[in-house]
C-alpha angles and dihedrals in degrees: 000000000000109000099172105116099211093130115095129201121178123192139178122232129178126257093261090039085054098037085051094041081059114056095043088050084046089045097048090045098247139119120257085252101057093041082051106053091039083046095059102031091049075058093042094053090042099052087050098046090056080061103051092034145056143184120215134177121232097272096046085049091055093045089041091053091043091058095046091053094040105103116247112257102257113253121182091242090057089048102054089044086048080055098056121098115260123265096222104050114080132246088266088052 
């Protein structure tokens, strides 16, 4: 992982924003910089996460897992995908 800090962002804030900024990053013992950047990556990770993962209740799961085991409708173009050889066996397969 790299650690080497050589990427710069700048960004304005207003008066209140800085003044604010300030005294967290002063009451957790950090520069501005480094409550800055954890601010903002604990964010980062966060938004993306939401993303990758997903949180459902018993109901949605069964219905989820309903949907993932019901077969696709055929459609002549599936099924002469479905037709092809496959990529991944070789020419003696």
């Amino acid at each position: 992982m790299e650690t080497k800090k050589n990427q710069r962002i700048a960004v304005r804030a207003t008066e209140r924003q800085e003044k604010l900024i300030r005294r967290a990053a002063e009451a957790t013992d950090r520069s501005m910089t480094d409550f800055i950047l954890e601010s903002a990556s604990m964010e980062a990770e966060r938004v993306l996460s939401d993303r990758r993962w997903f949180i459902l209740n018993e109901a949605q799961w069964a219905d989820f897992n309903r949907l993932l085991d019901e077969p696709l409708p055929s459609t002549k173009k599936l099924d002469v995908l479905a037709s092809l050889p496959s990529p991944f066996s070789g020419p003696d397969k």
